[in-house]
C-alpha positions as CSV (number, residue, x, y, z in Angstrom):
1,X,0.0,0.0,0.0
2,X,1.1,3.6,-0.9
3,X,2.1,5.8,2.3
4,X,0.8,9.2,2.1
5,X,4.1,10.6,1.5
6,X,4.5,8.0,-1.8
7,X,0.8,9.5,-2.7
8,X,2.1,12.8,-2.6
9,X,5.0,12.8,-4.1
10,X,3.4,10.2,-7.1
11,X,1.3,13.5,-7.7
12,X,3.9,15.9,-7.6
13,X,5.9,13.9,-10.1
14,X,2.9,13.9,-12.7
15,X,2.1,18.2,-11.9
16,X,6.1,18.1,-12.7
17,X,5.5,17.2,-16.4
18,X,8.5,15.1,-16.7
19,X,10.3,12.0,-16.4
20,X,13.2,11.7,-13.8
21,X,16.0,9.1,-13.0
22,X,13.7,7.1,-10.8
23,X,10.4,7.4,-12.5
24,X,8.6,6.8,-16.1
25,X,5.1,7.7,-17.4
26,X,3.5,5.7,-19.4
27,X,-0.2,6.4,-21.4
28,X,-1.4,2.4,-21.0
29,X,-0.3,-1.0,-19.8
30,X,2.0,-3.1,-21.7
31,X,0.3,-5.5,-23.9
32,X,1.6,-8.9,-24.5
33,X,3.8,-7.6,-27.7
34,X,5.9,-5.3,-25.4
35,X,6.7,-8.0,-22.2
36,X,9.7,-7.9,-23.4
37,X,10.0,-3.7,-22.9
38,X,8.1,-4.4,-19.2
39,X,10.7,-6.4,-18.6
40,X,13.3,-4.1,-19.4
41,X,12.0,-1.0,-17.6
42,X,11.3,-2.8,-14.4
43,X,15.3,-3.8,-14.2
44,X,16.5,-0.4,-15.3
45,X,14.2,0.9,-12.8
46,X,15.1,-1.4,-10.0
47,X,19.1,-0.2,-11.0
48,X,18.5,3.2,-10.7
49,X,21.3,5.2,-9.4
50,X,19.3,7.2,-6.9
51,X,19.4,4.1,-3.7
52,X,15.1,4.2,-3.6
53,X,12.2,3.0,-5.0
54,X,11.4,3.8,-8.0
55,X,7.7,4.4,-10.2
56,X,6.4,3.4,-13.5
57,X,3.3,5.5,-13.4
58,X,0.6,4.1,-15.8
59,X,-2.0,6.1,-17.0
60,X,-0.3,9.3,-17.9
61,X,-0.1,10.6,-21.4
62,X,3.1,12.5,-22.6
63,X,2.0,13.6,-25.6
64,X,-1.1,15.5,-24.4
65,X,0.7,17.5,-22.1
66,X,1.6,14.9,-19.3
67,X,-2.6,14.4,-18.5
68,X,-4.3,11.5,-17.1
69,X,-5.4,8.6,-19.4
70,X,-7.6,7.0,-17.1
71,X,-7.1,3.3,-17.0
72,X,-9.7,1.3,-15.0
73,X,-11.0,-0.4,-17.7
74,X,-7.5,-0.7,-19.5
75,X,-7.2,-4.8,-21.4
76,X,-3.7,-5.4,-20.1
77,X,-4.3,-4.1,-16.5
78,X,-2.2,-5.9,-14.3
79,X,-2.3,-6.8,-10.8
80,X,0.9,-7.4,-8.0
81,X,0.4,-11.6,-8.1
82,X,0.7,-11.2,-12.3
83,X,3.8,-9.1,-12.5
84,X,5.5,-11.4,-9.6
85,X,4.8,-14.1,-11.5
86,X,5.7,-12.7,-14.6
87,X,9.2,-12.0,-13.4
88,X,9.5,-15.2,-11.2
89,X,9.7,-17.1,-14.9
90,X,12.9,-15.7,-16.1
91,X,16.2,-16.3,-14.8
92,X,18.5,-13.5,-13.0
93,X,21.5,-14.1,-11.4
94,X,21.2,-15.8,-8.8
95,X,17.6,-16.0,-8.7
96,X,17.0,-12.8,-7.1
97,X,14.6,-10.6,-9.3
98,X,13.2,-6.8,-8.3
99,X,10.7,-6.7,-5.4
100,X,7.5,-5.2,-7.0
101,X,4.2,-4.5,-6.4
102,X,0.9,-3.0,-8.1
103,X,-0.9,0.2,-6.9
104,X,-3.9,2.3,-7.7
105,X,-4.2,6.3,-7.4
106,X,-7.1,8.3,-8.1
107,X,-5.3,11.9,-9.6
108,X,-7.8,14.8,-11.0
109,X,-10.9,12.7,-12.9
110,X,-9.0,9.5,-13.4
111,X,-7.0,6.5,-11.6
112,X,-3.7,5.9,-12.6
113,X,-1.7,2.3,-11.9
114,X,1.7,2.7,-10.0
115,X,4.3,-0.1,-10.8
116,X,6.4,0.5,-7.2
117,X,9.6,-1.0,-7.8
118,X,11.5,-1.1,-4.3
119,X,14.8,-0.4,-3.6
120,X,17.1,-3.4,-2.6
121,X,20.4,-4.1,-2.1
122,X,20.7,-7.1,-4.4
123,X,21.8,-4.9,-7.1
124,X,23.0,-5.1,-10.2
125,X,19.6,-7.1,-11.3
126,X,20.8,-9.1,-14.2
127,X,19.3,-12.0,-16.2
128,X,20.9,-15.1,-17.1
129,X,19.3,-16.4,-19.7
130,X,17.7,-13.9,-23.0
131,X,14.4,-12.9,-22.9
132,X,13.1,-12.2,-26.3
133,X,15.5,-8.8,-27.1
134,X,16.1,-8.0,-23.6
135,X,19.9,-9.8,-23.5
136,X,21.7,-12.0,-21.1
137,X,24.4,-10.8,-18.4
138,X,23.7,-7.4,-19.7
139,X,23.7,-4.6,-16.9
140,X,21.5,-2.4,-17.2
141,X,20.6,1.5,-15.5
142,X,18.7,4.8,-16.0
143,X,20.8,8.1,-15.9
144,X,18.4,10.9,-16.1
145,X,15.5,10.3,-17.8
146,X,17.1,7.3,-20.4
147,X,17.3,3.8,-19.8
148,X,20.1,1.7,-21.0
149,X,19.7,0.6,-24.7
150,X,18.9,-3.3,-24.5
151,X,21.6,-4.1,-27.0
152,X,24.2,-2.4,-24.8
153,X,25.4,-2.7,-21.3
154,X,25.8,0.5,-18.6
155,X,28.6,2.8,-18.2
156,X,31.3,0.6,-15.7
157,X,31.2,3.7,-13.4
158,X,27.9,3.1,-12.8
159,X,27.9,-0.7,-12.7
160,X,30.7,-0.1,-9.9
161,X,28.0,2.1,-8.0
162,X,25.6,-1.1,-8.2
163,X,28.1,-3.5,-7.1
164,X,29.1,-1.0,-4.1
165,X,25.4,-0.7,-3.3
166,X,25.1,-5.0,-3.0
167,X,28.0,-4.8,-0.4
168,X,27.2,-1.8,1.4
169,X,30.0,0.3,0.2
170,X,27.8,3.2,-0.2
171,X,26.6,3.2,2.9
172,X,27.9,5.3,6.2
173,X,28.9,4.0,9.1
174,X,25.7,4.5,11.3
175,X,23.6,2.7,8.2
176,X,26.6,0.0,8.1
177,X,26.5,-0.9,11.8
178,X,22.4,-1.3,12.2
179,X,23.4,-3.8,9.0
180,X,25.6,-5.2,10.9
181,X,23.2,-5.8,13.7
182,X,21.1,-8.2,11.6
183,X,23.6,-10.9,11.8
184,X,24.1,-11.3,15.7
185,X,26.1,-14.4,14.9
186,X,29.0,-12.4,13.4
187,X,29.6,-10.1,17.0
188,X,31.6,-11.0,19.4
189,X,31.9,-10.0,23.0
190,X,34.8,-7.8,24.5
191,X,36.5,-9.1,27.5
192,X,36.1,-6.0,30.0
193,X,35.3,-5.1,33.6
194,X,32.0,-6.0,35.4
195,X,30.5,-2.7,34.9
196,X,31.0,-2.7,30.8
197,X,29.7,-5.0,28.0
198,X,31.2,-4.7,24.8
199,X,30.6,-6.7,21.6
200,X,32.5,-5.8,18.3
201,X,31.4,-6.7,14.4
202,X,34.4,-9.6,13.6
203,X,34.7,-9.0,10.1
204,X,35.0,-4.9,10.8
205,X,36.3,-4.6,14.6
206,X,35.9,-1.0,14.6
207,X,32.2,-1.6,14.7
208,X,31.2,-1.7,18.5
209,X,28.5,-1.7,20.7
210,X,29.0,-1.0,24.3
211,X,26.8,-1.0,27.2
212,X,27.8,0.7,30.9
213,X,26.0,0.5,34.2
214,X,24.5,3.2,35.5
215,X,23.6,4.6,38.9
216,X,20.3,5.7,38.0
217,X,17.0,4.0,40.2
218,X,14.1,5.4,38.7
219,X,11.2,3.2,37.8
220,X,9.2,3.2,34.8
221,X,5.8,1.0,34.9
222,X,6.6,-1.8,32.3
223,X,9.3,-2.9,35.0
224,X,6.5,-4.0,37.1
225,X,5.4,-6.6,34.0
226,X,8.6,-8.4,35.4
227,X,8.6,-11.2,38.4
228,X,11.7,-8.5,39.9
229,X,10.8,-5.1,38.8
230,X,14.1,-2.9,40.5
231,X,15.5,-0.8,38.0
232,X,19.1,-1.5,36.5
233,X,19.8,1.3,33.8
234,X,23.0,1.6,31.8
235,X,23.8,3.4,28.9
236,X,24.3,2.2,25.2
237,X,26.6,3.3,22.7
238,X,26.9,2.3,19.2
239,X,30.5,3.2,18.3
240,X,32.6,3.4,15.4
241,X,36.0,3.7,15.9
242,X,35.6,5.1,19.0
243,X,32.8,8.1,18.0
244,X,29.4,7.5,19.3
245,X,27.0,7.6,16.1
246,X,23.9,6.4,18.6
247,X,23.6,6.5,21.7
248,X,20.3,5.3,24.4
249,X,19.3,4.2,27.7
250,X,19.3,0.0,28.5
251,X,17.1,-2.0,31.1
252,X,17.9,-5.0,32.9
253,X,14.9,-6.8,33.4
254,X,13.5,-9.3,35.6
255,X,17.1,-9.1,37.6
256,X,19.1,-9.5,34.7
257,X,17.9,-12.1,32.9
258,X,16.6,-9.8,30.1
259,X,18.3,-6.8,28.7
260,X,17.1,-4.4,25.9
261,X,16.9,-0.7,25.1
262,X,14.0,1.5,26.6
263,X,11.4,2.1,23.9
264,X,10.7,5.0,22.6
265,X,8.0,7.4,23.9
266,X,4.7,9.5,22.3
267,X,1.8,10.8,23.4
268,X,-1.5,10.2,22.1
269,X,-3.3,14.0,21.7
270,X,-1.4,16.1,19.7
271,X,-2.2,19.4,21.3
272,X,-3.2,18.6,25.1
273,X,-1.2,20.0,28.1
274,X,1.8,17.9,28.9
275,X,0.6,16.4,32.2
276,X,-3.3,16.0,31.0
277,X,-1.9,13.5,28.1
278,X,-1.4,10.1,27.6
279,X,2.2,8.9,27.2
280,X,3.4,5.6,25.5
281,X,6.0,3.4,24.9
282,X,6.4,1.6,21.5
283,X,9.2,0.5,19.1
284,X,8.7,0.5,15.0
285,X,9.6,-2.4,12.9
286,X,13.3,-1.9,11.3
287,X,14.3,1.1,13.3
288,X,17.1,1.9,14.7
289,X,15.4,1.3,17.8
290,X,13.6,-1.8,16.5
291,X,17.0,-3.3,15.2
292,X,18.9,-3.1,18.8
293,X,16.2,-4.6,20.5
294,X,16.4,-7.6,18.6
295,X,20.0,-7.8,18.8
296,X,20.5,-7.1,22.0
297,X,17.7,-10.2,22.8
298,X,19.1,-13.4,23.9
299,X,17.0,-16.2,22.4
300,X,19.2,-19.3,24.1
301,X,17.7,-18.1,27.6
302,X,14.6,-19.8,28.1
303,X,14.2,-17.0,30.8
304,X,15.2,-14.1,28.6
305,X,12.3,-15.6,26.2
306,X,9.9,-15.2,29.1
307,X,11.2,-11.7,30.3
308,X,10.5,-10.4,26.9
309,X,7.3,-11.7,26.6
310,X,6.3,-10.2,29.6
311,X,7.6,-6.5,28.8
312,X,5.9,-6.5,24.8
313,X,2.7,-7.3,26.8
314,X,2.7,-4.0,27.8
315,X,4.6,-2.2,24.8
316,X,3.3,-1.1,21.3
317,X,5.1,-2.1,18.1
318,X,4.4,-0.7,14.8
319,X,5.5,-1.9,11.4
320,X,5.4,2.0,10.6
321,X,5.8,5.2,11.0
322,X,2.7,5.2,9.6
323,X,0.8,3.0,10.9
324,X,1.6,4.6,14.4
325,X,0.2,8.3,13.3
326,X,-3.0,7.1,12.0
327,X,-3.2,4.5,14.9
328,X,-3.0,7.3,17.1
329,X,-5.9,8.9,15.9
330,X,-8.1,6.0,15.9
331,X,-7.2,5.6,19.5
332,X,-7.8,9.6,20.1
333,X,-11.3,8.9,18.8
334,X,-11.9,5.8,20.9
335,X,-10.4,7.1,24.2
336,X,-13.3,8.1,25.9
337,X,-14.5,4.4,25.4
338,X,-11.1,4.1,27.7
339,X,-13.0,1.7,30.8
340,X,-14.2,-0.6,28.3
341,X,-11.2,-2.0,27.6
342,X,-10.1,-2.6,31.2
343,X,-13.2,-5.4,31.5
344,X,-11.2,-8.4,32.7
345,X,-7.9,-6.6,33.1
346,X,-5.5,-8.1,35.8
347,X,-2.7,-5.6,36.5
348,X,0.6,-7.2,38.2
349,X,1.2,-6.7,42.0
350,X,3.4,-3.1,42.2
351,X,5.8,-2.5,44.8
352,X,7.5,0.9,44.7
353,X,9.9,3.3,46.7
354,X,7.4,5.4,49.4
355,X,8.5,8.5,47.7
356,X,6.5,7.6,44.5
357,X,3.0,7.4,43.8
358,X,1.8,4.0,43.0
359,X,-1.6,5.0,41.0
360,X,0.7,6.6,38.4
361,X,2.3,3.5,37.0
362,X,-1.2,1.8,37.4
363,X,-2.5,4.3,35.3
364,X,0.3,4.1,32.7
365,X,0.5,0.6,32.6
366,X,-3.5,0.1,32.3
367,X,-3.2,2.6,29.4
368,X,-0.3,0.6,27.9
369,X,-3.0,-2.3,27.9
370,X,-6.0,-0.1,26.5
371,X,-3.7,0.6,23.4
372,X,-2.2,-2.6,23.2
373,X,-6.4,-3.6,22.6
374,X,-7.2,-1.0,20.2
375,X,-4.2,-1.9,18.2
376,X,-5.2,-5.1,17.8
377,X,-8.8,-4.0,17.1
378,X,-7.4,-1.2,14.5
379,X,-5.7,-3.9,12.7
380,X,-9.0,-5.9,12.8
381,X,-10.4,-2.9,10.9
């Protein structure tokens, strides 16, 4: 599905009148004499040398000054399942082809088809085998607004960009490391004092992650999801050679037996008084944030396993950006149902400090619960 953002931008493309480096009008669908030229433009597409997705944009018609040709009743229109399949038959290098898929957009008095062709890092797409004139082990791009002839191969400055992109050449160091972080197999740990954990990438030592125990004792309420809910904070750095590029705050659960960085934080009315809002925690899937908490997760402790179980009970996780905004005003619009969702709720036993108030975590953690509900509920939706 389109984000808004894609939507936007889609539509500032066609008002631009023009075709770009990473997106190509076209009046109507291919028909079965041009699979051949579909074929083509999808891998030039999914080469492009600007690191994104890219657009074919269907339904647009350059030669009456860039307007819409609407196509819902178009003979060739194609859905995501037909293209996938479509490229699934021919043979690329290693059997990877471009990741696409199919979208619709309604622009002015027409819709328009959107052939989203993402960005990966399997770069340079090439076919083994020929496919009617579109040629074997040829490499093909798109500078500008041009995509390489199919009788000829790209520039080799520019199939040295593609082959950087596949092994993360390109990248910076902060992008390198959270890459890194997907292979947990490949760190190892950092023989150091009792206070100090560090692990280091083997293959690039200067890659490091270190974590130091703090003297801080505050509480916060998902520590109370936890069997033993004192507080042991520490502070993480993500380091290359020796400069921080991220830094955050780490919890020790359950005494230990579970560590992770603390989520991140929002609040749920936009324009309400700090302390008449309603705060929560939540991670996003492949953040930053998203991508140390699964690293830092120890799997081989059966305990660990439980631990985390316990504290994403009473956490939110998103697959989006996204998905968290408009979540957030679905559960604006439902808050006043707010007691509703409590039927049946058990909170865990809280013991705190006498110098804090004990209805304020109940409170946080029975609206951690409520939101946890309506997320499932929005997703229902």
């Amino acid at each position: 599905m389109l984000s808004e953002k894609q939507k936007r931008e889609i539509e500032e493309l066609v008002e631009s009148k023009q075709e770009g480096a990473y997106w190509d009008f076209k009046k109507e669908w291919y028909d079965d004499g041009k699979k051949a030229d579909l074929l083509h433009d999808i891998i030039c597409m999914a080469n492009n040398l600007e690191n994104r997705d890219a657009y074919i944009i269907i339904g647009i018609d350059e030669e009456h000054d860039f307007c819409v040709n609407d196509i819902s009743n178009s003979a060739n229109r194609k859905v995501t399942q037909m293209l996938v399949d479509f490229l699934r038959d021919k043979k690329f290098l290693g059997g990877i082809s471009p990741c696409v898929m199919v979208e619709t957009l309604q622009i002015e008095n027409g819709n328009v088809d959107i052939i989203v062709i993402k960005n990966g890092y399997s770069t340079p797409y090439v076919l083994e085998e020929k496919y009617r004139d579109v040629c074997a082990n040829n490499i093909y791009t798109r500078v500008m607004d041009c995509n390489t002839p199919k009788n000829k191969t790209a520039e080799i400055s520019h199939i040295e960009y593609l082959w950087k992109k596949r092994f993360h050449l390109l990248d910076a160091p902060l992008e390198k490391i959270f890459e890194y972080m997907l292979r947990k197999e490949d760190w190892l740990d950092v023989p150091e004092e009792n206070l100090k954990k560090c692990q280091y990438y083997k293959y690039a030592p200067e890659y490091m992650v270190e974590c130091c125990q703090d003297d801080r004792d505050g509480y916060e309420y998902y520590l109370f999801s936890q069997m033993d809910s004192r507080p042991h904070w520490y502070d993480i750095y993500v380091k290359y050679n020796q400069t921080t590029l991220f830094s955050t705050v780490g919890i020790a659960l359950d005494g230990g037996r579970y560590f992770t960085n603390v989520p991140c934080t929002d609040v749920l009315f936009e324009h309400a008084l700090y302390e008449e809002n309603i705060c929560f925690r939540y991670y996003v899937k492949n953040s930053k944030e998203m991508i140390l908490h699964e690293f830092l997760f120890n799997n081989d402790s059966g305990e660990a396993v439980y631990a985390r179980y316990r504290f994403e009970e009473c956490i939110l996780i998103f697959y989006s950006e996204e998905e968290k905004e408009k979540f957030k005003i679905y559960a604006a619009e439902k808050w006043r149902k707010r007691e509703e969702y409590l039927k049946n709720v058990n909170l865990p036993y809280m013991k705190v400090p006498q110098y804090y108030r004990e209805n304020a975590f109940k409170e946080d953690y029975e609206n951690a619960i409520v939101l946890k509900k309506m997320l499932d509920e929005y997703r229902m939706n």
